[in-house]
TORKOL-4160 file (C-alpha; in steps of 0.2 Angstrom, whole numbers, padded with zeros to 4 digits, m for minus):
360
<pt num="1" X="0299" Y="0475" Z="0486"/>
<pt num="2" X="0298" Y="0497" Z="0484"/>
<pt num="3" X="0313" Y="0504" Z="0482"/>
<pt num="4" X="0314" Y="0513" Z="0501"/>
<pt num="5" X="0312" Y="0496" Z="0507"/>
<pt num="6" X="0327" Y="0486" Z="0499"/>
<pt num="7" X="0337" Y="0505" Z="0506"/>
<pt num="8" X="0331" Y="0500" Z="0522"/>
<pt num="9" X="0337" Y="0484" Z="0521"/>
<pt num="10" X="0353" Y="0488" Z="0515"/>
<pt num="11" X="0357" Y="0499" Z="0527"/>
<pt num="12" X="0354" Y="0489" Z="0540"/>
<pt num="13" X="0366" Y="0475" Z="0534"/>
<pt num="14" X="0379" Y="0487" Z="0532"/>
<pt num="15" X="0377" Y="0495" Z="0551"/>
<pt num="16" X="0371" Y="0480" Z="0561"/>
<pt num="17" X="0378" Y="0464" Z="0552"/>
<pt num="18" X="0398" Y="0469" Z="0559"/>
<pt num="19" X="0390" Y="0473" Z="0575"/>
<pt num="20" X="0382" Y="0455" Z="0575"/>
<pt num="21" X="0400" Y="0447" Z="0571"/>
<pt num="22" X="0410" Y="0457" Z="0584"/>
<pt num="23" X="0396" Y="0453" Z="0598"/>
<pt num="24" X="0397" Y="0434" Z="0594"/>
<pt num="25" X="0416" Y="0433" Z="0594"/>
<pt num="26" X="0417" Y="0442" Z="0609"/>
<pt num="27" X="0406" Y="0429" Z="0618"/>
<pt num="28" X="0415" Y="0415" Z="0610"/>
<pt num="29" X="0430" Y="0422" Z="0616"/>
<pt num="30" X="0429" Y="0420" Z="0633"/>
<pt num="31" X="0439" Y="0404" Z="0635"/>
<pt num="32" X="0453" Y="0411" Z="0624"/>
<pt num="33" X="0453" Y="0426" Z="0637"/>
<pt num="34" X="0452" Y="0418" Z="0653"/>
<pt num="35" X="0467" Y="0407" Z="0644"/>
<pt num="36" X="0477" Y="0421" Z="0638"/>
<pt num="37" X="0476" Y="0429" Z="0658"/>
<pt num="38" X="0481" Y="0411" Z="0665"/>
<pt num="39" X="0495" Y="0412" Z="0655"/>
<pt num="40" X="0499" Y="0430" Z="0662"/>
<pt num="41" X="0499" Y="0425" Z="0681"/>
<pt num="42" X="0507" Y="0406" Z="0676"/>
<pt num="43" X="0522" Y="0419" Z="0670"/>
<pt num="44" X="0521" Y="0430" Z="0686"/>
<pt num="45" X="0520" Y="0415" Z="0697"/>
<pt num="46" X="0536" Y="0406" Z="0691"/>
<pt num="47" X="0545" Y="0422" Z="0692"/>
<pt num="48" X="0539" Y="0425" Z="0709"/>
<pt num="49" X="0540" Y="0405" Z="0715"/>
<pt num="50" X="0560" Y="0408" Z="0708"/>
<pt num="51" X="0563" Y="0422" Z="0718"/>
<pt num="52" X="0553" Y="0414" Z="0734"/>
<pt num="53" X="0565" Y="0399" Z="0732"/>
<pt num="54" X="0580" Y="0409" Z="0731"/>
<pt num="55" X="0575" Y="0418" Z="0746"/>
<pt num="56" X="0574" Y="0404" Z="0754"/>
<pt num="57" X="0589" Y="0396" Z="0749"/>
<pt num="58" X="0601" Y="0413" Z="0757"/>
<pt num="59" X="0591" Y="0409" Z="0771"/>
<pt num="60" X="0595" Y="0391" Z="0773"/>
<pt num="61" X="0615" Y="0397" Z="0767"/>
<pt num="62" X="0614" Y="0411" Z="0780"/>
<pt num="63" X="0610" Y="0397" Z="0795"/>
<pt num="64" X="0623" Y="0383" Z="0787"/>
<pt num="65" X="0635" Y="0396" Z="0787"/>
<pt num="66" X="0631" Y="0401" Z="0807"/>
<pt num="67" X="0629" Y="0384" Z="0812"/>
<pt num="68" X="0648" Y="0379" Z="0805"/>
<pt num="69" X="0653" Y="0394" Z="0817"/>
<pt num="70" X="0642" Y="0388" Z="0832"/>
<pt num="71" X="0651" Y="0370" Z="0830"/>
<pt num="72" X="0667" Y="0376" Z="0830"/>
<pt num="73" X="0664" Y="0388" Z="0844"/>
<pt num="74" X="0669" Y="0383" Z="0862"/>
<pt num="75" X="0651" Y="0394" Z="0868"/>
<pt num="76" X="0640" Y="0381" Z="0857"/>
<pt num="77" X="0623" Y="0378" Z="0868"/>
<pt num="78" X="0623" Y="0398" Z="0873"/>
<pt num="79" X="0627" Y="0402" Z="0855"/>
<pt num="80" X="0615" Y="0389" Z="0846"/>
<pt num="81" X="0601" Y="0393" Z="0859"/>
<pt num="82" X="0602" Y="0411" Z="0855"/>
<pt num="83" X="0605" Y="0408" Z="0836"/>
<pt num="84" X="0589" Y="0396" Z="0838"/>
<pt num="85" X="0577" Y="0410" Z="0846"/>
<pt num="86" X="0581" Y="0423" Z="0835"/>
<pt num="87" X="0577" Y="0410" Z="0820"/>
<pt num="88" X="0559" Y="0403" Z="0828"/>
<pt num="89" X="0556" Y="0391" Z="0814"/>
<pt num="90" X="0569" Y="0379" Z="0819"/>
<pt num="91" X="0565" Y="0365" Z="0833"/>
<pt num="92" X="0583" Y="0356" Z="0834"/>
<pt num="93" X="0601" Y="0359" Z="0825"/>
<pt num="94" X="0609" Y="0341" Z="0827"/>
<pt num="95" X="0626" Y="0336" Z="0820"/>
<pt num="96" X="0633" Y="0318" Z="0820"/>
<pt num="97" X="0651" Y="0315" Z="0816"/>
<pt num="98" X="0656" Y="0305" Z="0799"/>
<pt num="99" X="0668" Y="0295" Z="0807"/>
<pt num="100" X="0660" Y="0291" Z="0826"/>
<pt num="101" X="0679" Y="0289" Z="0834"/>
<pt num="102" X="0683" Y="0305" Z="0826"/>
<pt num="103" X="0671" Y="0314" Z="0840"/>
<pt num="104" X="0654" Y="0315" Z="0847"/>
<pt num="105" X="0635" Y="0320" Z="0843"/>
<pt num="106" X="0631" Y="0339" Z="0845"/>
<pt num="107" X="0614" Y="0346" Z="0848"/>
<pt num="108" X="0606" Y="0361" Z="0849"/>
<pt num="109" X="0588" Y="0361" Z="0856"/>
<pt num="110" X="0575" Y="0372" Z="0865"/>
<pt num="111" X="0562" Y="0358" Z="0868"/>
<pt num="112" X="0571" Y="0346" Z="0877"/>
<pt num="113" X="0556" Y="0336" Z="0878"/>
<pt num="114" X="0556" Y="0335" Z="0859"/>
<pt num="115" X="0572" Y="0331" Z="0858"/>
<pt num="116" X="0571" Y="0316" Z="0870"/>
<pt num="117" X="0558" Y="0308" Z="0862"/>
<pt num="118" X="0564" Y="0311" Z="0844"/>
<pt num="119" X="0586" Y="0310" Z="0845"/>
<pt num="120" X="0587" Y="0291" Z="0842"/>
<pt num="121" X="0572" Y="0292" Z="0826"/>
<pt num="122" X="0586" Y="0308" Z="0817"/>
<pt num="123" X="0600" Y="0297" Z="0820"/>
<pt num="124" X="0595" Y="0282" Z="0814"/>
<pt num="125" X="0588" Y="0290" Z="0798"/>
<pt num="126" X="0604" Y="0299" Z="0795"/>
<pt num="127" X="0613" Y="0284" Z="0797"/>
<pt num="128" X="0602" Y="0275" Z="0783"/>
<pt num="129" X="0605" Y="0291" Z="0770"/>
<pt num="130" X="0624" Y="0286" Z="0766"/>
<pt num="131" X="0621" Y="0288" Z="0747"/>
<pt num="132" X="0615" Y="0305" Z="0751"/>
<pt num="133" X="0629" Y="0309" Z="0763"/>
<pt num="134" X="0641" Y="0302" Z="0751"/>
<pt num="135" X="0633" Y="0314" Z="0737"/>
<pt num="136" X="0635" Y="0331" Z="0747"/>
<pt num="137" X="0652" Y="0327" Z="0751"/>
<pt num="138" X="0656" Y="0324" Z="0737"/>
<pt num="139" X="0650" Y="0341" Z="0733"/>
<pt num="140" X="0659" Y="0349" Z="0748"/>
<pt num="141" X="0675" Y="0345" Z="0739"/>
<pt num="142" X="0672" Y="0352" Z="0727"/>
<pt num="143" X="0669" Y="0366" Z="0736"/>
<pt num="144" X="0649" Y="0368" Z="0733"/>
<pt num="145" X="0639" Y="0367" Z="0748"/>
<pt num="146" X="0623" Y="0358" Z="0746"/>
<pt num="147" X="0607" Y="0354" Z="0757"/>
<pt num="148" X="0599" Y="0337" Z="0757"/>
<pt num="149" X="0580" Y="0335" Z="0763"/>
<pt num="150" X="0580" Y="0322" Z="0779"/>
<pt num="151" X="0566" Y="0310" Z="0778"/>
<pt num="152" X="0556" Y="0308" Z="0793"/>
<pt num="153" X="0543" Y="0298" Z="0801"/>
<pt num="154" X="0525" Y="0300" Z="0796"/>
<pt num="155" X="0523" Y="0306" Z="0814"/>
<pt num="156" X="0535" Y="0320" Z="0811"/>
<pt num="157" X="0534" Y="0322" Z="0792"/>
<pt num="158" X="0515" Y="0330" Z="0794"/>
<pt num="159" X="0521" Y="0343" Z="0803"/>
<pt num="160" X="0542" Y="0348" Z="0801"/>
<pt num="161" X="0555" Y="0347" Z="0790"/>
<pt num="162" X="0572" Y="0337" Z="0791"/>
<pt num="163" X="0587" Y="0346" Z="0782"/>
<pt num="164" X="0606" Y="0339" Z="0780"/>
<pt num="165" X="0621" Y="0346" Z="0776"/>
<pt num="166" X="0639" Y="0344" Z="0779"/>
<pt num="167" X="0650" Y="0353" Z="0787"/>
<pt num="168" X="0669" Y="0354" Z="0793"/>
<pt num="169" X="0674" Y="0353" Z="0811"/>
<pt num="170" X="0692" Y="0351" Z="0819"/>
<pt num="171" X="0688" Y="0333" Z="0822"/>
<pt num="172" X="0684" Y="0332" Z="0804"/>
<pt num="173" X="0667" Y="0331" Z="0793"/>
<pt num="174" X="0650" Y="0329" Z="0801"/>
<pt num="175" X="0632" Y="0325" Z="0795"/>
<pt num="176" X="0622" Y="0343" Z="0800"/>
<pt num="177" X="0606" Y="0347" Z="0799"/>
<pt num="178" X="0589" Y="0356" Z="0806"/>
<pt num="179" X="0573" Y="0351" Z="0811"/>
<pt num="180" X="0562" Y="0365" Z="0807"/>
<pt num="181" X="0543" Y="0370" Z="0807"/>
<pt num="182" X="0540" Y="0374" Z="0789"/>
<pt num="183" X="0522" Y="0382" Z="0792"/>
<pt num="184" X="0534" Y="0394" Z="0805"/>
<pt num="185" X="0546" Y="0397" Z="0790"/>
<pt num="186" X="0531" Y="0402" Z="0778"/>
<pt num="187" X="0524" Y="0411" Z="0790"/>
<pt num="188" X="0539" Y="0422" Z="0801"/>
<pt num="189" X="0551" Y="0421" Z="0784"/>
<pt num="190" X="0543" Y="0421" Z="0768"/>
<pt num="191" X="0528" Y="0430" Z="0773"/>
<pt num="192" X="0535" Y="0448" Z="0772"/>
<pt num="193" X="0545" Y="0441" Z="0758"/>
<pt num="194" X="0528" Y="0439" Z="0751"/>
<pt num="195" X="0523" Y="0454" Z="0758"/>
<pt num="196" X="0535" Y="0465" Z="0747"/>
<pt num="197" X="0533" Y="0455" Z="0731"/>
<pt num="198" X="0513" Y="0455" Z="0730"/>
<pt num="199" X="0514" Y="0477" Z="0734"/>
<pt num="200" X="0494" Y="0475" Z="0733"/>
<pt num="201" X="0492" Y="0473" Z="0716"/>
<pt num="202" X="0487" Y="0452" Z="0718"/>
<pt num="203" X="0487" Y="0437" Z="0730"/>
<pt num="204" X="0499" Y="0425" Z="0734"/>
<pt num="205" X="0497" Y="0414" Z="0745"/>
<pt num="206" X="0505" Y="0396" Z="0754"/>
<pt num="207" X="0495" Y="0380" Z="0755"/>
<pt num="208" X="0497" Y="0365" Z="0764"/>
<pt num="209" X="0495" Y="0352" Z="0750"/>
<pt num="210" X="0492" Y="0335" Z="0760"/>
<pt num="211" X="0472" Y="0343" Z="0765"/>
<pt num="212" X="0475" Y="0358" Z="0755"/>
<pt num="213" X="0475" Y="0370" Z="0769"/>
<pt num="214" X="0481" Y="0388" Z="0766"/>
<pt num="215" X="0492" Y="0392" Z="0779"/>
<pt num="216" X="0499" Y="0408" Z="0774"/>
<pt num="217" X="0489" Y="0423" Z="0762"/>
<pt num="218" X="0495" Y="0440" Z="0758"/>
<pt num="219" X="0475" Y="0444" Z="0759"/>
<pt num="220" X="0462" Y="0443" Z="0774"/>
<pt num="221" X="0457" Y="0423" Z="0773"/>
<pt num="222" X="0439" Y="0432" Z="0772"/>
<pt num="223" X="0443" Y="0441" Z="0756"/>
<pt num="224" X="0436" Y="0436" Z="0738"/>
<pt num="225" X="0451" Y="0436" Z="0733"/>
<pt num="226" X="0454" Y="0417" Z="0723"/>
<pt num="227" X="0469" Y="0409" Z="0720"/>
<pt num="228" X="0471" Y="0402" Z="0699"/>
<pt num="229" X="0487" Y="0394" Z="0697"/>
<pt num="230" X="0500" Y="0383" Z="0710"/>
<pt num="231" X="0517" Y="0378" Z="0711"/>
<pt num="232" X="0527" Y="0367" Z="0726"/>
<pt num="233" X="0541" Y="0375" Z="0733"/>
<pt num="234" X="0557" Y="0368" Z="0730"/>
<pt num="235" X="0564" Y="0369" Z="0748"/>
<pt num="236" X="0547" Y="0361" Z="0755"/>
<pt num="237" X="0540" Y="0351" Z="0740"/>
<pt num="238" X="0525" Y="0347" Z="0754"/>
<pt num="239" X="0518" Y="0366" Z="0749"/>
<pt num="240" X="0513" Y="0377" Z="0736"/>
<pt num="241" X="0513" Y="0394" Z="0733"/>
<pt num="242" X="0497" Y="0401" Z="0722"/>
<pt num="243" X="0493" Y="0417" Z="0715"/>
<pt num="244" X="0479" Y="0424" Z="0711"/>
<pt num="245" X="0471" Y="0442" Z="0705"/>
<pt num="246" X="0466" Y="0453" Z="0721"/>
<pt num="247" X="0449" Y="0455" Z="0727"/>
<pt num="248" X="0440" Y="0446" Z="0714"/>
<pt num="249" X="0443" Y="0428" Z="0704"/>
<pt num="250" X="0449" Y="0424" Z="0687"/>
<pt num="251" X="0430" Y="0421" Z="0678"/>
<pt num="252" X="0425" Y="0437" Z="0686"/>
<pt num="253" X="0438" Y="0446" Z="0677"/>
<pt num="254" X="0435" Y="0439" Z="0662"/>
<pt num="255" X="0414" Y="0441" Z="0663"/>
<pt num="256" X="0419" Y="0459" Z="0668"/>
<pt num="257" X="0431" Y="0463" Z="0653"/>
<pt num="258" X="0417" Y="0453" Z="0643"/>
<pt num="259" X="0402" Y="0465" Z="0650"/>
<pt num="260" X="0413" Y="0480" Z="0646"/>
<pt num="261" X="0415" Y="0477" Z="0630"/>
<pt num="262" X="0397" Y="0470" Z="0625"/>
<pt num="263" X="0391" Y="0487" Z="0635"/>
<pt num="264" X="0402" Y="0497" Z="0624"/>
<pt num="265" X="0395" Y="0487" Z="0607"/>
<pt num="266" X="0379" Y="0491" Z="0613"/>
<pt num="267" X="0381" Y="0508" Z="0615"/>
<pt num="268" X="0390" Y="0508" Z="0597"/>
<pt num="269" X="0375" Y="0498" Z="0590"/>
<pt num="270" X="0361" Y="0512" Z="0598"/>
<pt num="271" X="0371" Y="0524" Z="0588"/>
<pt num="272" X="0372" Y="0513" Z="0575"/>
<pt num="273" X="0354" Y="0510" Z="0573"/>
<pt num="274" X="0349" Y="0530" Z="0576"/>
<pt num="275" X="0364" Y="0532" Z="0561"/>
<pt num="276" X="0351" Y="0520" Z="0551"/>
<pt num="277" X="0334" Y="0527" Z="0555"/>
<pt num="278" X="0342" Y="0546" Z="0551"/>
<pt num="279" X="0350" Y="0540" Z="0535"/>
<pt num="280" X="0335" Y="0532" Z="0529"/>
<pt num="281" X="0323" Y="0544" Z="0532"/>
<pt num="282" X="0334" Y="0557" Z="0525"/>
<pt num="283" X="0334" Y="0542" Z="0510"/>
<pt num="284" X="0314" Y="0541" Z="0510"/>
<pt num="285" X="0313" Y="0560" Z="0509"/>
<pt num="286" X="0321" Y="0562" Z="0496"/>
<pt num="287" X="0313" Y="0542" Z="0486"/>
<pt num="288" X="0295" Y="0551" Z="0489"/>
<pt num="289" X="0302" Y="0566" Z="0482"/>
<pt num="290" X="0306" Y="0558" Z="0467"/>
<pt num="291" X="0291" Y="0548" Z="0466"/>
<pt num="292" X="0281" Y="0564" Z="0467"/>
<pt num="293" X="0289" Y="0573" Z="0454"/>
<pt num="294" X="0287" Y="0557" Z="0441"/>
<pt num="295" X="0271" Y="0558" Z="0446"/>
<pt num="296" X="0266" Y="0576" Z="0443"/>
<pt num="297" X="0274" Y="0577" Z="0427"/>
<pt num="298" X="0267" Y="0560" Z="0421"/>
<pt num="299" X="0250" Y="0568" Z="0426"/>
<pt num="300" X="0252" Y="0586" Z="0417"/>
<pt num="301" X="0259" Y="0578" Z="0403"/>
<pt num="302" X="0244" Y="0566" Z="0401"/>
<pt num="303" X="0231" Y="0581" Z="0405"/>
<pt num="304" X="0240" Y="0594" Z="0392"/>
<pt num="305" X="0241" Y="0579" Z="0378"/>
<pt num="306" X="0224" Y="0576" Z="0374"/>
<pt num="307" X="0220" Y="0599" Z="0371"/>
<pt num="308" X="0236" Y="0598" Z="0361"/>
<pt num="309" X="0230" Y="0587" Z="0352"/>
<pt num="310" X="0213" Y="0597" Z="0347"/>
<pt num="311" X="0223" Y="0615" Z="0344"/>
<pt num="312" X="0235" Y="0603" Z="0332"/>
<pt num="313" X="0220" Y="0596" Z="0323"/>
<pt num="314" X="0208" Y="0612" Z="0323"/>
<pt num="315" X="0227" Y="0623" Z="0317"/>
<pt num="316" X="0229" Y="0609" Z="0303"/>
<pt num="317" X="0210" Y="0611" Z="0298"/>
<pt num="318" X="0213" Y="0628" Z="0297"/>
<pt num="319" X="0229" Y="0630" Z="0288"/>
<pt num="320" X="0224" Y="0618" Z="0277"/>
<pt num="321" X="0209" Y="0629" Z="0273"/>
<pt num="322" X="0197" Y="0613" Z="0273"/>
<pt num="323" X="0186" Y="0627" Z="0283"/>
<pt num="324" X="0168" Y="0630" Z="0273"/>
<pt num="325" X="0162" Y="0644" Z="0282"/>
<pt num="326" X="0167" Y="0660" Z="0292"/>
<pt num="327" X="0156" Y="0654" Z="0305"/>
<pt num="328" X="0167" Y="0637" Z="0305"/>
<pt num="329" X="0181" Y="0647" Z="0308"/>
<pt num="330" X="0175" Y="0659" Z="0322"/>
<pt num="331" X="0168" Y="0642" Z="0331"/>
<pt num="332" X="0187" Y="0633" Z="0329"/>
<pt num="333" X="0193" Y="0649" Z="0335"/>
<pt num="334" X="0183" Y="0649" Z="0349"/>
<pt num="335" X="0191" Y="0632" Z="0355"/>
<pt num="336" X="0208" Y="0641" Z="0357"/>
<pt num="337" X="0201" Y="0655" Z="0368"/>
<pt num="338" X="0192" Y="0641" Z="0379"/>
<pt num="339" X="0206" Y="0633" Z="0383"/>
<pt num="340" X="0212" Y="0635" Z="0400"/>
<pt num="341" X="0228" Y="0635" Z="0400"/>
<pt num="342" X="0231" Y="0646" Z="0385"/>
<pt num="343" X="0232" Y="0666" Z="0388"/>
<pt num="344" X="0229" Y="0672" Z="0370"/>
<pt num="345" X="0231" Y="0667" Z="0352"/>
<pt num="346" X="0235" Y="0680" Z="0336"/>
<pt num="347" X="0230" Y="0675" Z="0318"/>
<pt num="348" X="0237" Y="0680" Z="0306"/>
<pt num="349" X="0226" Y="0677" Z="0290"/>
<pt num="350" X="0211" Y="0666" Z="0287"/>
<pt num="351" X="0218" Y="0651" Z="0280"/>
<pt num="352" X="0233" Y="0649" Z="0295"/>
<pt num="353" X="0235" Y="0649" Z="0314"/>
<pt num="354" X="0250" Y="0658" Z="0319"/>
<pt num="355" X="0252" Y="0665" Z="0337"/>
<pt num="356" X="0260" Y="0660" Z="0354"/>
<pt num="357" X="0250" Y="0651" Z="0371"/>
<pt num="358" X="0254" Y="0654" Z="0386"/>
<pt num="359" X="0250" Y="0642" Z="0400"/>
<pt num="360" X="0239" Y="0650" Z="0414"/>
């Protein structure tokens, strides 16, 4: 192998081998991205889900608190019934006393067909919750007040939510709650809630997860937006709220980050390579240089060795006066004057060569 060829070589290792490495890790590090942006939203999501349940939670407060007000009003069923249409989600406001001589049932209802057909189902499952009951009052004195989730029938469970609190009436404690639409809540509540939080910079989004319906988006429902990542609400454990990025999906992100960067390596590695071809043509230049310049010396010095060689033998013949004849001498002299690349030569005396050549 010629010396321009192991140059080449070399060079190329130095410039392209790196750019080699980085392109393979940055395709075998497309997992540990897409993981490393999962973790980003997983973040951003339990923030946002801890806010979401706390909004949630003053809301729930807010109508606790108004409802104690309602049953202790003398105006109850104008009150609740306005209370209940400023606050669409919620489909009955019931209350059933502790002690049952201490005073009567109180509802609250819009539907009255609803209510009808539903009334006896709410009061025999509060009747059945007594270890519940017994555990928020327990908190009520100690002065927390908590809510409790209602079970309901299959029927009514699919499609609204049962809460339970108590509350303190002139006749003494009562067993409250709400029956409320929860895709209503989501919807007419949280939804600007959401709204503010997301500020267009990603989705978020509400899913039913019994048949995994979204029922709420802070995005068209046509949108490419995806959502990645999902956690269930504390107030209603039967949905999730998800986030995701906005307009695009989690693999796209990372393929796009991905082609970024292999675009920008390439465009490194074309300069890279026009670094190479320069460098090593600037190399060969000066290798062929080189060679030529062995070479013409190697050449001269062979042609202008074998003429040295004559002047130094006919100069010894002479000084050495082994010469017989004058003609002898005039024919060795002769030789000198031939020569090409000598100008002139002086003599001296007959039996020495003395004098300077010059090269033509």
């Amino acid at each position: 192998m010629n010396a321009t060829r192991r140059i080449a070589l070399i060079l190329t290792a130095v410039f392209l081998i790196p750019v080699l490495f980085f392109s393979a890790y940055e395709i075998s590090s497309l997992s540990r991205d897409e993981k490393m942006i999962e973790s980003i939203y997983q973040k951003q999501l339990e923030a946002i889900l801890f806010s979401i349940n706390q909004y949630s939670d003053d809301l729930i407060g807010n109508w606790v608190a108004r409802t104690e007000n309602l049953l202790m009003s003398e105006n109850l069923q104008a009150g609740g019934r306005e209370f209940m249409m400023v606050n669409t989600p919620l489909k009955l406001v019931f209350s059933y006393p502790l002690q049952s001589e201490s005073g009567r049932s109180k509802f609250i209802y819009l539907d009255t067909a609803f209510f009808l057909s539903h009334e006896p189902e709410f009061a025999a499952r509060v009747a059945a919750q007594q270890e519940e009951i017994a555990q928020l009052v327990k908190y009520k004195k100690s002065g927390f007040q908590k809510t409790a989730v209602l079970p309901l029938s299959d029927s009514l469970r699919t499609a609204y939510l049962g809460l339970m609190f108590v509350t303190e009436e002139e006749t003494g404690q009562s067993i409250t709650g709400f029956i409320l639409d929860p895709e209503a809540f989501v919807e007419d509540l949280m939804g600007p809630r959401l709204q503010q939080i997301s500020e267009n910079q990603f989705l978020l989004s509400v899913t039913r997860k019994s048949d995994q319906q979204q029922i709420y988006s802070t995005q068209l429902r046509d949108s490419t937006s995806s959502v990645i990542l999902q956690k269930d609400l504390w107030l209603i454990p039967d949905y999730s709220i998800g986030i995701g990025p906005l307009g695009t999906s989690l693999s796209k992100i990372v393929r796009e980050r991905t082609t970024t960067n292999l675009i920008l390596l390439l465009g490194m590695a074309v300069v890279l390579l026009v670094a190479v071809f320069l460098a090593f043509r600037s190399v060969r230049q000066e290798v062929q240089l080189v060679q030529n310049k062995a070479e013409f010396v190697s050449n001269v010095s062979h042609e202008i060795r074998t003429p040295l060689a004559l002047i130094s033998m006919f100069a010894e013949t002479l000084e050495m006066g082994r010469v017989p004849t004058e003609e002898k001498k005039k024919e060795y002299y002769s030789y000198f004057v031939k020569l090409p690349f000598l100008v002139d030569f002086r003599f001296v005396s007959d039996n020495a060569v003395c004098g300077q050549g010059v090269l033509r």
